[in-house]
C-alpha positions as CSV (number, residue, x, y, z in Angstrom):
1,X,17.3,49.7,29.0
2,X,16.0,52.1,26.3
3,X,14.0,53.7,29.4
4,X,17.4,55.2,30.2
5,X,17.9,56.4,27.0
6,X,14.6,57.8,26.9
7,X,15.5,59.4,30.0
8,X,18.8,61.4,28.6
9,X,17.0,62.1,25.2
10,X,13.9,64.0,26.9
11,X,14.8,65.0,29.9
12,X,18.5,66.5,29.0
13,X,18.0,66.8,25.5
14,X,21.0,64.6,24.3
15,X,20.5,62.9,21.1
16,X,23.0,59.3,21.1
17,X,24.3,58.0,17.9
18,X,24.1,54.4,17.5
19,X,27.1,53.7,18.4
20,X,27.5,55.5,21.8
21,X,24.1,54.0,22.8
22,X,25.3,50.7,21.6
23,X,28.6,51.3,23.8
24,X,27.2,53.3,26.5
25,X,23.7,50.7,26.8
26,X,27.1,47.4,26.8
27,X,28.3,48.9,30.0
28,X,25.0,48.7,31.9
29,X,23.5,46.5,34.2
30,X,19.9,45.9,35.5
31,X,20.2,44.8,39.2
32,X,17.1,44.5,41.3
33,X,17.1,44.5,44.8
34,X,14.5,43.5,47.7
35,X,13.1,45.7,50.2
36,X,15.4,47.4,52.9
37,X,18.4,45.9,51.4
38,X,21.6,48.0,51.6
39,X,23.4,49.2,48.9
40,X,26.2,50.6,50.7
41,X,27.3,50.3,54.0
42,X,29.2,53.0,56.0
43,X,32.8,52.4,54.9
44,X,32.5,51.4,51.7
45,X,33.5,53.0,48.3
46,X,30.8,53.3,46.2
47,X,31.6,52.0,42.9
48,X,27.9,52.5,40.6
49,X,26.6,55.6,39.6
50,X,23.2,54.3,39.1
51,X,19.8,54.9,37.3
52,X,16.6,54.2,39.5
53,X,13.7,52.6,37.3
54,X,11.6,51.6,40.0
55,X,11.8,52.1,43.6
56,X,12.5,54.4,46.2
57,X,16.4,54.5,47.9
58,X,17.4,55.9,51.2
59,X,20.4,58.3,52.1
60,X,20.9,58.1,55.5
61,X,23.8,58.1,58.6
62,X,23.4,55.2,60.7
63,X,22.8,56.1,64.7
64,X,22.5,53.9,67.6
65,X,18.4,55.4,68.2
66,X,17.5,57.3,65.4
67,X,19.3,57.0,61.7
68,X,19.6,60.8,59.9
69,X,18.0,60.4,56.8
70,X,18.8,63.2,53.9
71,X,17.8,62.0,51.1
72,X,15.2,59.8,48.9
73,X,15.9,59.0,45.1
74,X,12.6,57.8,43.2
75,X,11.9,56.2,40.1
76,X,13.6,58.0,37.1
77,X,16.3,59.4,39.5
78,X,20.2,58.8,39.6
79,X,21.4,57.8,43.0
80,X,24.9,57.1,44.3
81,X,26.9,58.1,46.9
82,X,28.0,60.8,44.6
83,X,31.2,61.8,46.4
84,X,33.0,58.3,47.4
85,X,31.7,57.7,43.5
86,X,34.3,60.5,42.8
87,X,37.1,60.1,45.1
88,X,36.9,56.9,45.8
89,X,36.8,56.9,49.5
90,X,34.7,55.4,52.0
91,X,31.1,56.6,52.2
92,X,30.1,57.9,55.6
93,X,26.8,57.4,55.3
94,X,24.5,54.6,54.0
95,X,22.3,53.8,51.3
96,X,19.2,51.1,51.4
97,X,16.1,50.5,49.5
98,X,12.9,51.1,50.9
99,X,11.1,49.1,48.6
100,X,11.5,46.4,45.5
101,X,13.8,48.5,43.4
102,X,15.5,48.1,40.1
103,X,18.4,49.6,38.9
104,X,20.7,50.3,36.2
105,X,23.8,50.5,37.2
106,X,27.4,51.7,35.2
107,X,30.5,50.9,37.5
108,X,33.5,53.7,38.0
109,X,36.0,52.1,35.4
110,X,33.1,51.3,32.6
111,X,32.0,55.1,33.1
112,X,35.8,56.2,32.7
113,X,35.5,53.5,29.2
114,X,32.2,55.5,28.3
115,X,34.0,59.6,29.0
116,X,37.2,58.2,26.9
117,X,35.4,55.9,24.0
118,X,32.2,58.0,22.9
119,X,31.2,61.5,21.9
120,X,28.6,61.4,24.1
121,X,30.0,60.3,27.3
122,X,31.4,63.7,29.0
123,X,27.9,64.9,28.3
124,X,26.3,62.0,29.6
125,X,28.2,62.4,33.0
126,X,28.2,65.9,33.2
127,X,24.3,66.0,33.0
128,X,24.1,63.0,35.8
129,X,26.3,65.1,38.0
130,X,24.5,68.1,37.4
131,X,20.9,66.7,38.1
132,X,22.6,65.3,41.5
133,X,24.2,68.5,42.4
134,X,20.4,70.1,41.6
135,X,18.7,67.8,43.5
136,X,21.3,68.3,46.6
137,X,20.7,72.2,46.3
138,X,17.5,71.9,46.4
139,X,17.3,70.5,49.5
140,X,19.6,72.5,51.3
141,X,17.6,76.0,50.6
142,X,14.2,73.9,51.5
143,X,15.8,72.8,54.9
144,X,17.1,77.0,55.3
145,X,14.0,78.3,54.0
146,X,11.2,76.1,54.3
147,X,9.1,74.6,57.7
148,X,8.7,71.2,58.3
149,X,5.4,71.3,57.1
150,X,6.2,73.0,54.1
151,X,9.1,70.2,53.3
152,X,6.4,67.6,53.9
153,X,3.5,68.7,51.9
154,X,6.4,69.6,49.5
155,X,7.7,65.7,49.4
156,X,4.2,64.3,49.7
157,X,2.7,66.5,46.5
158,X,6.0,65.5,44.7
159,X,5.6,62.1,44.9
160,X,2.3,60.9,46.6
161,X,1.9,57.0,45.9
162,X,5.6,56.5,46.8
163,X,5.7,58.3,50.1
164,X,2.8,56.0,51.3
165,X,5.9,53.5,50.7
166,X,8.3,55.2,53.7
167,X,8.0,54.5,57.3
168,X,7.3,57.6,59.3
169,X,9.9,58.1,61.5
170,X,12.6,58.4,58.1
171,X,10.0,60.9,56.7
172,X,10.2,62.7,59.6
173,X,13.8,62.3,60.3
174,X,14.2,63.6,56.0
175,X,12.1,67.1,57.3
176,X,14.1,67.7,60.3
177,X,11.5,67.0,62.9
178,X,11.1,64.0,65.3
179,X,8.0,61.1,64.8
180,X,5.9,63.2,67.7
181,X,6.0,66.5,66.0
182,X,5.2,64.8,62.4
183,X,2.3,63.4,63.9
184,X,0.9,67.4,64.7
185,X,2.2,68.4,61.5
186,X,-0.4,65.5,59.4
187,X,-3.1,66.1,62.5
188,X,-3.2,69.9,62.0
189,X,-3.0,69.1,58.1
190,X,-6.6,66.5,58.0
């Protein structure tokens, strides 16, 4: 658990009292899941806004041939599905691990405990959203501005042991190309 609070004191600079870590670090839970179990299914509200300490997690719209994958969350990410986290409607897409994963995991009410009870906890959100929202961003201007062979070296120098973890085909389907033309793109690459 003090991994996460590691996490918000480097990485976003926010020093927590005692006390808000002590309430904050009450409201958390360490689940870990197997491989290719799903999180959240199509339909679902999402209710965790959750802190990845190991593990990789799929985004991804379910299809009859081909799912749409859009997004990966590694190891010392947040993932959730951000805006049925907010609104509390249904997700319209899914969410799965791709590998053993272990998460720490606030639920919407205890986050709503954290915002009104600490000094910390609008700051705390704020920075989670924020680092979501980035990562989102991010994304979008690589899929506008970058080929598909940009986006892969991009993912594969970002996080090389853990991609060796994802099946082709959602790698592929993550760059915007199909399996065949992923194949060229690491054949022209050796």
């Amino acid at each position: 658990m003090e991994i996460i609070r590691h996490y918000f004191e480097t990485a976003f600079k926010i020093k927590m009292t005692n006390l808000d870590w002590q309430i904050f670090s009450s409201k958390l839970t360490r689940q870990e899941f197997p491989k290719n179990h799903i999180l959240l299914k199509t339909g679902q509200t999402e209710n965790y806004l959750s802190f990845v300490e190991t593990g990789i997690i799929r985004f991804y719209i379910p299809k009859i041939e081909n799912d749409l994958t859009f997004a990966f969350v590694f190891a010392d990410g947040f993932a959730s599905a951000y805006d049925s986290f907010l609104t509390r409607m249904p997700s319209e897409y899914e969410c799965q691990t791709l590998t053993k994963t272990v998460l720490w995991r606030i639920d919407y009410k205890d986050l709503q405990v954290i915002y009104d009870e600490t000094q910390i906890g609008n700051k705390v959100g704020r920075f989670a959203s924020e680092d979501l929202f980035l990562k989102k961003f991010k994304r979008e201007l690589s899929l506008l501005k970058e080929t598909a062979e940009e986006r892969y070296v991009k993912l594969f120098s970002e996080q090389p042991k853990l991609i060796k973890e994802i099946p082709l085909k959602q790698i592929a389907s993550y760059i915007g190309v199909t399996p065949q033309t992923l194949s060229r793109i690491r054949r022209n690459m050796s």
